[in-house]
N, C-alpha and C positions, 0 to 999 in steps of 0.2 A: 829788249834793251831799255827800252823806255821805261817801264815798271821796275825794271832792277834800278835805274838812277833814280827814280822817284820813291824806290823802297827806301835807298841808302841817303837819303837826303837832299836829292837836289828839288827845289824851286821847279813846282810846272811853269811859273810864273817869270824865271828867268831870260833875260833879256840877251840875244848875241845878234851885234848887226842891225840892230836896230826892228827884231823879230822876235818871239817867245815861240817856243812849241807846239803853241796850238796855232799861230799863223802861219806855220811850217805845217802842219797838220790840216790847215783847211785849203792851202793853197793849193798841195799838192792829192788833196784827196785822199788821205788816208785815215777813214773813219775809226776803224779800231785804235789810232792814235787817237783821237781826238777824242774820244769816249773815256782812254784809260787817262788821259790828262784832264781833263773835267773830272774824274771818278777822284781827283787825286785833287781837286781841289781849283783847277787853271781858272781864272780868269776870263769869262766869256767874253766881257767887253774889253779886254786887254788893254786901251788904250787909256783909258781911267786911271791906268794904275804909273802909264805913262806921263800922266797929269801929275797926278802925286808927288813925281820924285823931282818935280821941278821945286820942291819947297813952298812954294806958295799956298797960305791958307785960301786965298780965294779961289783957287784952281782945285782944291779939293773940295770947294763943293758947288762949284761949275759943273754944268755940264760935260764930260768926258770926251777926249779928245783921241782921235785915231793915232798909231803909233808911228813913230820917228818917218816910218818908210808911208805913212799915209792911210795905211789901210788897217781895219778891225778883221778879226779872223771872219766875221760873216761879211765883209767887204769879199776878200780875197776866194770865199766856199760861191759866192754870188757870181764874181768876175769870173772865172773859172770852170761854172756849169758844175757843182758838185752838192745836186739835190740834199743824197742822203746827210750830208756834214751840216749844208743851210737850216734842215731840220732836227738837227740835234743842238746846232749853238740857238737857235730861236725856242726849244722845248726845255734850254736852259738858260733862258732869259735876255738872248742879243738883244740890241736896240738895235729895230729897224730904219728908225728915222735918224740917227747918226750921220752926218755926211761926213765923207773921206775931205785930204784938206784941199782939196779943188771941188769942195761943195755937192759929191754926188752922194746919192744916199745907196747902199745894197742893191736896192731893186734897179735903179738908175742903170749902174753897174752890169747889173745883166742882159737887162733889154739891150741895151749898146752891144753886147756882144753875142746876143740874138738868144738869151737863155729865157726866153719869154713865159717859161710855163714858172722858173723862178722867181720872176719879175712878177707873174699872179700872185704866188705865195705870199711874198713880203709884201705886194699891196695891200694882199687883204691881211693879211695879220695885221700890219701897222695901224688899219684901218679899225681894226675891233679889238687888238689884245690893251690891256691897261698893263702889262707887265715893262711897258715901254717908258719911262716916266716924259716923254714930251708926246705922248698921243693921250687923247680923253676920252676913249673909246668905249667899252664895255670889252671884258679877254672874253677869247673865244678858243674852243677846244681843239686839241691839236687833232682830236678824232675827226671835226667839221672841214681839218683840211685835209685828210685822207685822199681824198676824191681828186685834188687840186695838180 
């Protein structure tokens, strides 16, 4: 169903609710969603694009801000415990260090709700990926967190 309305033209990037389909997709865990709306173009950091449509040029090139309901689809794959989604939106380029709008950042997000081996991952990536533009780290391969 998702491919057919992405075939015939809708937006991965579309907004209902204050939500886009890949925050529907990472909330709820459903990878193969979330792969064919990335394949098709979505918006990793979704909330960026939620910045945007406020009109403001200084907000497009601020720092990106989580979406209406607060959270970035690797907010919601973190809060949630859903490994495989956390490592597909971070292999295509989430920011880790993003806070939700009550200041927690992804990893925060998990340890709180005891998903601690998540909470490794997005430490250490945020710690050594440079794909993040607010970390100065050196990136590191997503094969180095295989193990993780």
């Amino acid at each position: 169903m998702i491919e057919f309305a992405l075939q015939n033209g809708q937006s991965p990037n579309c907004i209902k609710d204050g939500i886009s389909p890949l925050h529907s997709a990472a909330w709820s865990g459903h990878e193969a969603c979330a792969k064919v709306l990335l394949a098709h173009g979505a918006e990793v950091n979704i909330g960026g694009v939620q910045t945007a449509r406020s009109g403001s040029i200084s907000d497009l090139t601020s720092k990106p801000s989580p979406s209406p309901i607060g959270f970035t689809p690797l907010h919601l794959a973190s809060l949630y415990g859903h490994t495989s989604i956390v490592r597909l939106l971070l292999d295509h380029g989430a920011y880790t260090s993003l806070p939700d709008r009550n200041g927690f950042t992804s990893a925060s997000l998990a340890q709180w709700n005891g998903h601690t081996g998540i909470a490794e991952l997005l430490n250490i990536w945020a710690a050594t990926n440079a794909n993040d533009p607010f970390t100065d780290s050196p990136k590191v391969s997503k094969d180095n967190l295989a193990s993780s």
